[in-house]
C-alpha positions as CSV (number, residue, x, y, z in Angstrom):
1,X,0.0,0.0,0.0
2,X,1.5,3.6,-1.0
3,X,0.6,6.9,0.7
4,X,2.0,10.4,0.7
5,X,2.5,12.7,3.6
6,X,2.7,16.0,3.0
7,X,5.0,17.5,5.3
8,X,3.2,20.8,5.4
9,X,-0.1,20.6,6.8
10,X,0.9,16.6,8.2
11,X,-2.2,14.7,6.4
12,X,-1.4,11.4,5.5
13,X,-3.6,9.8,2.2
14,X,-3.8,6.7,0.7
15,X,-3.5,6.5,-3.2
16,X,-6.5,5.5,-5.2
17,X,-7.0,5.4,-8.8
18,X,-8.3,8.9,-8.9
19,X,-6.3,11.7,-7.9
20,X,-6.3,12.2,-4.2
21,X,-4.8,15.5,-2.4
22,X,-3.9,16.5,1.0
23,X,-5.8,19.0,3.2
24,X,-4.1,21.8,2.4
25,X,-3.6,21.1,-1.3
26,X,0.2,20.9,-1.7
27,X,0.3,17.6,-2.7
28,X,-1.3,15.5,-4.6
29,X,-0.8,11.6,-5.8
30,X,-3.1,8.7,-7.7
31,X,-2.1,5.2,-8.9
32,X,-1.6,4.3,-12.2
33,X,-4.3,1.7,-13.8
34,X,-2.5,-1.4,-12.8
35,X,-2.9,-0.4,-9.3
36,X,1.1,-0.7,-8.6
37,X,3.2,2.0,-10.4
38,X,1.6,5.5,-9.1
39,X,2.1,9.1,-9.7
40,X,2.5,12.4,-7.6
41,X,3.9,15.6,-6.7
42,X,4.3,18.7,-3.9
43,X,7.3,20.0,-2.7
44,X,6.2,19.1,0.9
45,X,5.1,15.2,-0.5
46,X,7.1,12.2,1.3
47,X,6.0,8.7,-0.3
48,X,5.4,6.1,2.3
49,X,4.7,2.3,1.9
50,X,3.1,-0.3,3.7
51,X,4.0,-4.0,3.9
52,X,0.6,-5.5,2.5
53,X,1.2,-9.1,4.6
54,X,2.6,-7.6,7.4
55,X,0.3,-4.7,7.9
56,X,-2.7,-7.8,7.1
57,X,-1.5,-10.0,9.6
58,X,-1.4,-7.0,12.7
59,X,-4.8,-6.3,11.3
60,X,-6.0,-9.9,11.5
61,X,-4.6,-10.3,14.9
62,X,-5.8,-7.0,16.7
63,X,-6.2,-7.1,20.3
64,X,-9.4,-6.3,22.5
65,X,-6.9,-4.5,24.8
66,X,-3.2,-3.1,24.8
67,X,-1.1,-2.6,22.7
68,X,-1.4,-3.9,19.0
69,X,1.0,-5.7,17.0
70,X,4.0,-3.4,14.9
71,X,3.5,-3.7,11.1
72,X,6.1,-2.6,8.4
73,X,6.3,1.0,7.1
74,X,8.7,2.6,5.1
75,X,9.3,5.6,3.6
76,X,9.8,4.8,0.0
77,X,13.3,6.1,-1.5
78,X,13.1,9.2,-3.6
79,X,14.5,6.8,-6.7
80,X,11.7,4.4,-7.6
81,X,10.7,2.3,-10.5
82,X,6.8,2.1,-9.1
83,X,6.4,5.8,-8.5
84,X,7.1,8.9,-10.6
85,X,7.6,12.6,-9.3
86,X,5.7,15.3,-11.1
87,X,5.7,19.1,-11.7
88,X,2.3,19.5,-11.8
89,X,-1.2,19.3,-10.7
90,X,-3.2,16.0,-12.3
91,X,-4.8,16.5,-15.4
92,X,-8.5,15.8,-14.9
């Protein structure tokens, strides 16, 4: 799973086929149609990733009480073959 923060006004957004911003507007992001390479863009925009199974199995396994179980999170490198920086606001 991909998201973007946007280190400006702190929302955090999960992509989705259509183009998705943050509160404030700063940055934006969307996947592509084959729901793994994805696009986006803001100065302030910091691409995180989830680890589907891992994030699944804490999911699966909540507890009625305490504390849950970690998952794996990442922030994605600035360099990758799944996502692709741009200059601009989405064409709609």
């Amino acid at each position: 799973m991909k998201l973007i923060l946007c280190r400006k006004c702190q929302d955090v957004f999960k992509l989705q086929l259509e183009p998705r911003t943050c509160l404030c507007g700063a940055t934006w992001g969307k996947y592509g149609e084959d729901e793994l390479h994805a696009q986006y863009s803001g100065e302030f925009a910091v691409p995180i990733g989830f680890s589907n199974d891992s994030f699944a199995f804490a999911v699966r396994h909540q507890p009625a009480v305490g504390m849950g179980l970690d998952f794996l999170a990442f922030v994605i490198p600035k360099q990758c073959t799944t996502l692709e920086v741009l200059d601009a606001a989405p064409s709609e």
